[in-house]
Structures are given as structure tokens and as C-alpha cells.
C-alpha positions as CSV (number, residue, x, y, z in Angstrom):
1,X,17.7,-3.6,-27.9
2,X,15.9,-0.6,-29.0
3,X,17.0,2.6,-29.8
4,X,15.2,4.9,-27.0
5,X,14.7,7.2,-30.2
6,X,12.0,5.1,-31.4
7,X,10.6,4.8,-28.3
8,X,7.0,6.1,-29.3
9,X,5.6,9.5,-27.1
10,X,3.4,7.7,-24.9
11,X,6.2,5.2,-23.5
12,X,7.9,8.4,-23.1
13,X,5.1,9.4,-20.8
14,X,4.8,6.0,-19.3
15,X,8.3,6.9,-18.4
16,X,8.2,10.2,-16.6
17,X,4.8,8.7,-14.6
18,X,7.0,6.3,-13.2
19,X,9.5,8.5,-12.4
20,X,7.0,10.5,-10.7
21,X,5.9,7.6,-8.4
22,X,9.0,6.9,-7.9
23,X,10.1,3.8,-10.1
24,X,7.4,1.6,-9.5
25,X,4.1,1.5,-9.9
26,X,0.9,-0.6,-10.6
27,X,-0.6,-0.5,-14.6
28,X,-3.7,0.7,-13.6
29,X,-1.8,3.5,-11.5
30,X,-0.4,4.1,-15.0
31,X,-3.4,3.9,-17.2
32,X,-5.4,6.7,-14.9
33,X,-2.3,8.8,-14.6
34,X,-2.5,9.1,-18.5
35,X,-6.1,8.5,-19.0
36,X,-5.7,5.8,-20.9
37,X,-7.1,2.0,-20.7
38,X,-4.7,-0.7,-19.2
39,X,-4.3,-2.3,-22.2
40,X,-2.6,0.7,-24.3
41,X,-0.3,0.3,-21.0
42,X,0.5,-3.1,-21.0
43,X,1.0,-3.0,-24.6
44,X,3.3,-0.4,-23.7
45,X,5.1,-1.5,-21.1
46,X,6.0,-5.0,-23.2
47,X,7.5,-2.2,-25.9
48,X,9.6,-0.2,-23.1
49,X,10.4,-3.7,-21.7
50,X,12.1,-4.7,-24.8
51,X,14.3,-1.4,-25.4
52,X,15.3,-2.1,-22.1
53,X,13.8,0.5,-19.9
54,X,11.4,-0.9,-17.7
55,X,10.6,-4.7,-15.8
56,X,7.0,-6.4,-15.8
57,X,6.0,-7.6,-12.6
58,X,2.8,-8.7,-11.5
59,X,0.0,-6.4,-12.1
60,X,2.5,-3.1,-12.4
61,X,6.1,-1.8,-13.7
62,X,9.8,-1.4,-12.5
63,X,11.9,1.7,-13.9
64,X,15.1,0.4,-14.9
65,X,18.1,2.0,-13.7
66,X,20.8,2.7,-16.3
67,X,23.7,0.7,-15.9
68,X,21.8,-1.0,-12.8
69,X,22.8,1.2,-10.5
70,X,20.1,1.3,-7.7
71,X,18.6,4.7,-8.2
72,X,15.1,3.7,-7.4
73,X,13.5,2.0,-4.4
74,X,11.3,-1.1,-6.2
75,X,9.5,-2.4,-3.0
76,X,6.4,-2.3,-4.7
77,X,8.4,-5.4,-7.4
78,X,9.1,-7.7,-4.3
79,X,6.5,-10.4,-3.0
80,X,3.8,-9.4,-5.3
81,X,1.3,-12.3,-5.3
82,X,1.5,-12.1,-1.0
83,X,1.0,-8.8,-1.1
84,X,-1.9,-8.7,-3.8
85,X,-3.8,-11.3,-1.9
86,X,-3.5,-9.4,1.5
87,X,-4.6,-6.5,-0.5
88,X,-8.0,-8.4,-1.7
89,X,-8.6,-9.6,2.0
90,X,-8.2,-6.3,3.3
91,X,-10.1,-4.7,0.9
92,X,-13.0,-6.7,1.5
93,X,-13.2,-6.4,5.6
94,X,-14.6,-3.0,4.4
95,X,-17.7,-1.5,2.4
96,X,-19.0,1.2,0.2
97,X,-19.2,5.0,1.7
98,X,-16.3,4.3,4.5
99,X,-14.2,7.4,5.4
100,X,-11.0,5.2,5.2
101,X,-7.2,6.9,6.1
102,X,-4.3,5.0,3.9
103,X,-0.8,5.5,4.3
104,X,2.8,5.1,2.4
105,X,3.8,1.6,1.6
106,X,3.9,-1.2,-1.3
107,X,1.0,-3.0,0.1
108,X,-0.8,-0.4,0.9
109,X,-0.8,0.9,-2.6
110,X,-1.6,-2.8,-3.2
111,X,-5.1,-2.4,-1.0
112,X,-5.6,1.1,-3.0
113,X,-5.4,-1.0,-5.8
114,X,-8.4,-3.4,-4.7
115,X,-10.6,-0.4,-3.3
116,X,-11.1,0.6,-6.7
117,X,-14.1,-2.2,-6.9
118,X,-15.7,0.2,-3.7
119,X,-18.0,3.1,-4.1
120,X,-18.1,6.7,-2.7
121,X,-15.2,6.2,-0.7
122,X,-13.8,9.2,1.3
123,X,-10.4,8.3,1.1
124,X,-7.8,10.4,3.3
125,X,-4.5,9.4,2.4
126,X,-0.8,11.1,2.9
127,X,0.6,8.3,-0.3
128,X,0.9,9.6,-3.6
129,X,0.4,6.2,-5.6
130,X,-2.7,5.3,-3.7
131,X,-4.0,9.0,-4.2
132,X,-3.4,7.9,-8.2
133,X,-5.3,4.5,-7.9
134,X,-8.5,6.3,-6.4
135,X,-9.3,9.9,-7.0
136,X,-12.0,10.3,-9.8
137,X,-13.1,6.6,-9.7
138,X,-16.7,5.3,-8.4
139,X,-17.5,8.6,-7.1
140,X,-14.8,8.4,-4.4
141,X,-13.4,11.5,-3.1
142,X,-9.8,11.6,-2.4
143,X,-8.0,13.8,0.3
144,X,-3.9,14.0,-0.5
145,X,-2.3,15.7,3.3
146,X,0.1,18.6,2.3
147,X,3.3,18.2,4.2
148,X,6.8,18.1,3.3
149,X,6.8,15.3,0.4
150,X,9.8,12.9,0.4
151,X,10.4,11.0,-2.4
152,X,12.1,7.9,-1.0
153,X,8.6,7.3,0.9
154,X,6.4,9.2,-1.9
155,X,4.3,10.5,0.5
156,X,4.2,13.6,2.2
157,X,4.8,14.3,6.1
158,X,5.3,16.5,8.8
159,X,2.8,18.7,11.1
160,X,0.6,19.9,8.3
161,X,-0.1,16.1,7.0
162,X,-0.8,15.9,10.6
163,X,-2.9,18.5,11.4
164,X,-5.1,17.6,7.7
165,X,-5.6,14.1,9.0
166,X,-6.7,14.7,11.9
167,X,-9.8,16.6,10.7
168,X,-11.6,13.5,9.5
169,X,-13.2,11.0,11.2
170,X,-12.1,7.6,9.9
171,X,-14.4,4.2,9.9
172,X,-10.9,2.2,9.2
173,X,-7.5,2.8,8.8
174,X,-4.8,1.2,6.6
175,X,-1.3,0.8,7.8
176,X,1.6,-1.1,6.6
177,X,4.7,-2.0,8.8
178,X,8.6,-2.3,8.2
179,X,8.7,-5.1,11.1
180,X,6.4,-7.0,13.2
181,X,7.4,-9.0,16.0
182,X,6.0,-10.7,19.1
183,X,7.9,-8.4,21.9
184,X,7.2,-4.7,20.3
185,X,4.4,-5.3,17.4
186,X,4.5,-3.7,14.4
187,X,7.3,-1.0,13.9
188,X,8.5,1.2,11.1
189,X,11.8,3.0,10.2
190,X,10.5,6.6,9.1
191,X,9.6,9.0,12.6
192,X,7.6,10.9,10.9
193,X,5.3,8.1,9.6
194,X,4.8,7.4,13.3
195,X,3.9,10.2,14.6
196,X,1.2,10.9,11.4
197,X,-0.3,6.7,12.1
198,X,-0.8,7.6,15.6
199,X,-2.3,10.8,14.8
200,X,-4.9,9.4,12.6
201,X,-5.5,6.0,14.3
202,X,-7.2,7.7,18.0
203,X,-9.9,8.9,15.2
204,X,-10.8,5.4,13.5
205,X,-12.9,2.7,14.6
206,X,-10.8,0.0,13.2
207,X,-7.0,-0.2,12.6
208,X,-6.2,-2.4,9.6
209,X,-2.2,-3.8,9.9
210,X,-1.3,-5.2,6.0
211,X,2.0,-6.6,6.2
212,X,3.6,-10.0,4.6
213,X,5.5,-12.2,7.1
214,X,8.9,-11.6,5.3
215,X,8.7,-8.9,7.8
216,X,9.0,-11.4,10.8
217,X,11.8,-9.8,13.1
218,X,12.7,-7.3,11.1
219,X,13.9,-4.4,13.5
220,X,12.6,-0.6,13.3
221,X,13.0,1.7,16.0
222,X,9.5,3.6,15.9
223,X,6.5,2.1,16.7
224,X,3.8,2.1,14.0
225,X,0.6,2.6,16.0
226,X,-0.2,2.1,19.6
227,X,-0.7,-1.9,19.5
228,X,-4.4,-0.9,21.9
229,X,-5.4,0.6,19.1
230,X,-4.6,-2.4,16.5
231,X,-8.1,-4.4,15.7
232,X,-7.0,-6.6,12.4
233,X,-3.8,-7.7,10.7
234,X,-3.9,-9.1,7.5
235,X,-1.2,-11.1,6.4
236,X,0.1,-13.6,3.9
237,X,0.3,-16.2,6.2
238,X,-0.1,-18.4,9.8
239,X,1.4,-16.5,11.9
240,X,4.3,-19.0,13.8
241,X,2.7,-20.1,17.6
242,X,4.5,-17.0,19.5
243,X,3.6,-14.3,16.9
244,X,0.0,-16.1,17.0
245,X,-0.3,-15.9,21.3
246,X,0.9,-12.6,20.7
247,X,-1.7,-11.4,18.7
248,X,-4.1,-12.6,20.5
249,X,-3.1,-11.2,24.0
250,X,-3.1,-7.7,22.5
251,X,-6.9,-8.0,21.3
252,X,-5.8,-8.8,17.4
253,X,-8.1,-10.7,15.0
254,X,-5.4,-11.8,12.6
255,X,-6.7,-12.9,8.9
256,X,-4.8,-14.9,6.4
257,X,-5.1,-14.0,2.7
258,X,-5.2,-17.2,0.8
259,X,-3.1,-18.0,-2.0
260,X,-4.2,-17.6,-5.3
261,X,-5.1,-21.3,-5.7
262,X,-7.2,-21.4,-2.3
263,X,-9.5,-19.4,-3.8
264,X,-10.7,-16.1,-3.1
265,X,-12.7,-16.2,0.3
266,X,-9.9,-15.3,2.8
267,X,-9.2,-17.5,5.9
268,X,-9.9,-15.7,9.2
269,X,-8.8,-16.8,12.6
270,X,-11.6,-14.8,15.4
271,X,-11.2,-14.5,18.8
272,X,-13.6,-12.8,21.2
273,X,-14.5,-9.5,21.4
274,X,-12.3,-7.0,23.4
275,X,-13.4,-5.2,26.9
């Protein structure tokens, strides 16, 4: 192993930006944070991965804690081809210019990830990674909500992320979800990620769900937006026949990201148009 002495300064600064996001993040997250290229990163990351510090994942970088205790959350580590592919579908149901609202989660950060191919974005978003992957790239312009940050979520909340949010007018929205199920929808464990989805989603035109199915039945005791509101869920993928009917009843085009070896055109299942 290598002595963390001879770690160079810029792995030391790799460090401290994933610290900073928490203990995970995405290379290119990295790269912009230090306004360097990916490649110095990745070259990096390979050298902190040998002295022990970090783990490679797909596409990003785990924070090792010492002595493995579990100091940092690592969602952002687990399922990372699902989430990467529902990331690319969901990025692509929109277009250049959108006012778009994205909130806290792993695959949302993903989906900030893939909007870096769109242009003059106006990007509202209360998530401190996403805010990383987009501000000062393709002429988007990049709104972070104040509020009461909490690190566990790295994002901010409360009433002035609120109040902020609700001053724009949003052409989609991007949610994530802790659960989803066919009797309460899609739910989430943090109260005050509730009430800042619902706030945001009466202002948007379309309600984007990203969530892998892992999250089938898992149980959360807040609802993560009003399910009328709800246009599209993208997921990883067929939804089982009672999740499917579900959907369906409650006005939901669901679309299923294709693996990485179905190519890159993304299955969609349509239904009608709502009332």
C-alpha cells in the first residue's frame, strides 16, 4: 500500500472534493470541481485507489472509510449501469433551453450527469452534486436553493429551498424515490424532501420519476409527489403486471431504459393521453 505521504497534492484535493460531496461522486463531478480534464482524474483516482483511499466504480469514485467503518453513505456506488441507463433515457425525454427542477438522489445526479450533452439549460436544483455536474457548462445557468444543508442528503432543505423553487416555472421536473409500489406510488424517507417535490412539481409541466426497481416495495412514510401530478417514470426495467396496471390507472407513461447491450434508443411503453 502506499504511504498517504506520497500521495501527490492533487489526489489530496481529489480527496477533500469527495469529502465535500459526501463520499461519492461521479469523475466528471471531480474533474469540474478541480478544473481539470477526466483523465488527470481517472489517472488519479487509479493512484488513490492503490494507496488504498478510494474505490472505482462505474463512471465515478467511493471514499474509503478507514478501517471500514461506514462513515459515508455510497448510494451513488450501488446499481450503477441501471441507474446510468435510466439516466440517458431521462435525459433525452428533454431538450435544449428547458427550465428543468432536479432534486437529491444517486440517480438523479446520474441524469445531471447526462444533461451535460444539453444546452442553455436553466437548471433549478436543491442537490449539491448535480449543481457540480452543470453550472458553467453549455451555457447552462444553474440555480442551488439556500436552505438548511444536510449532509447525509447533500442537499439543502427547509422553507427557504422552498420558497426559491417556487419562483421558477419549470418545463420538467426530476425526482428520484426511496420506494415505489402499486398501493401508495412513489415514496421517500426525508419530510422535508416531500414537502420541497410538491412545492416545485404544481409549477412543471411534466414530472419525471427516475427510480431502479430494486426499489420495488421498499416502505417510506412520505409521499414523493402527488401521483396526479406524475407524467413519466423511467426505470430500469418492466415493471411486474400489478406495478404495470398501476401505472397506467394513475395516468403514467412508464419508459424502460435498455441495457447497455440493447443499444441506446430506450424502450417506451405509451398509453393515451390523460383528461
Amino acid at each position: 500500500m502506499v504511504d498517504s505521504q506520497k500521495i501527490p497534492h492533487r489526489g489530496h484535493e481529489v480527496l477533500e472534493v469527495l469529502a465535500r460531496f459526501g463520499g461519492s461522486a461521479r469523475n466528471a463531478q471531480i474533474a469540474h470541481a478541480l478544473g481539470v480534464s477526466e483523465e488527470t482524474i481517472r489517472r488519479l483516482v487509479r493512484s488513490l485507489a492503490h494507496a488504498g483511499k478510494v474505490d472505482r466504480v462505474h463512471g465515478g469514485t467511493v471514499l474509503r472509510p478507514a478501517h471500514g467503518a461506514p462513515v459515508f453513505s455510497t448510494p451513488l456506488a450501488t446499481n450503477t449501469a441501471a441507474k446510468s441507463a435510466i439516466a440517458r433515457t431521462a435525459a433525452a425525454l428533454l431538450s435544449d433551453r428547458m427550465t428543468v427542477f432536479v432534486n437529491v438522489g444517486s440517480t438523479t445526479t446520474y441524469v445531471a450527469e447526462h444533461l451535460r450533452q444539453h444546452r442553455e439549460l436553466t437548471v433549478v436544483t436543491n442537490s449539491l452534486p448535480a449543481m457540480a455536474a452543470l453550472v458553467g457548462h453549455n451555457g447552462n445557468r444553474v440555480y442551488l436553493t439556500g436552505g438548511q444543508v444536510l449532509s447525509g442528503e447533500r442537499g439543502s432543505f427547509g422553507s427557504m429551498a422552498e420558497t426559491q423553487a417556487q419562483q421558477f416555472s419549470y418545463d420538467a421536473v426530476i425526482l428520484g424515490a426511496d420506494g415505489i409500489s402499486p398501493r401508495h406510488g412513489f415514496v421517500t424517507s426525508n419530510p422535508q424532501e416531500a414537502d420541497l417535490t410538491h412545492a416545485v412539481a404544481v409549477r412543471a409541466d411534466r414530472v419525471i420519476v427516475v427510480a431502479d426497481l430494486s426499489k420495488r416495495d421498499t416502505r417510506a412514510p412520505f409521499v414523493t409527489c402527488p401521483l396526479d401530478r406524475v407524467s413519466d417514470f423511467v426505470t430500469d426495467q418492466d415493471p411486474d403486471p400489478e406495478l404495470a396496471t398501476a401505472l397506467r390507472e394513475w395516468g403514467i407513461t412508464t419508459h424502460t431504459a435498455p441495457s447497455a447491450d440493447e443499444g441506446a434508443a430506450a424502450q417506451t411503453n405509451t398509453r393515451a393521453p390523460r383528461n
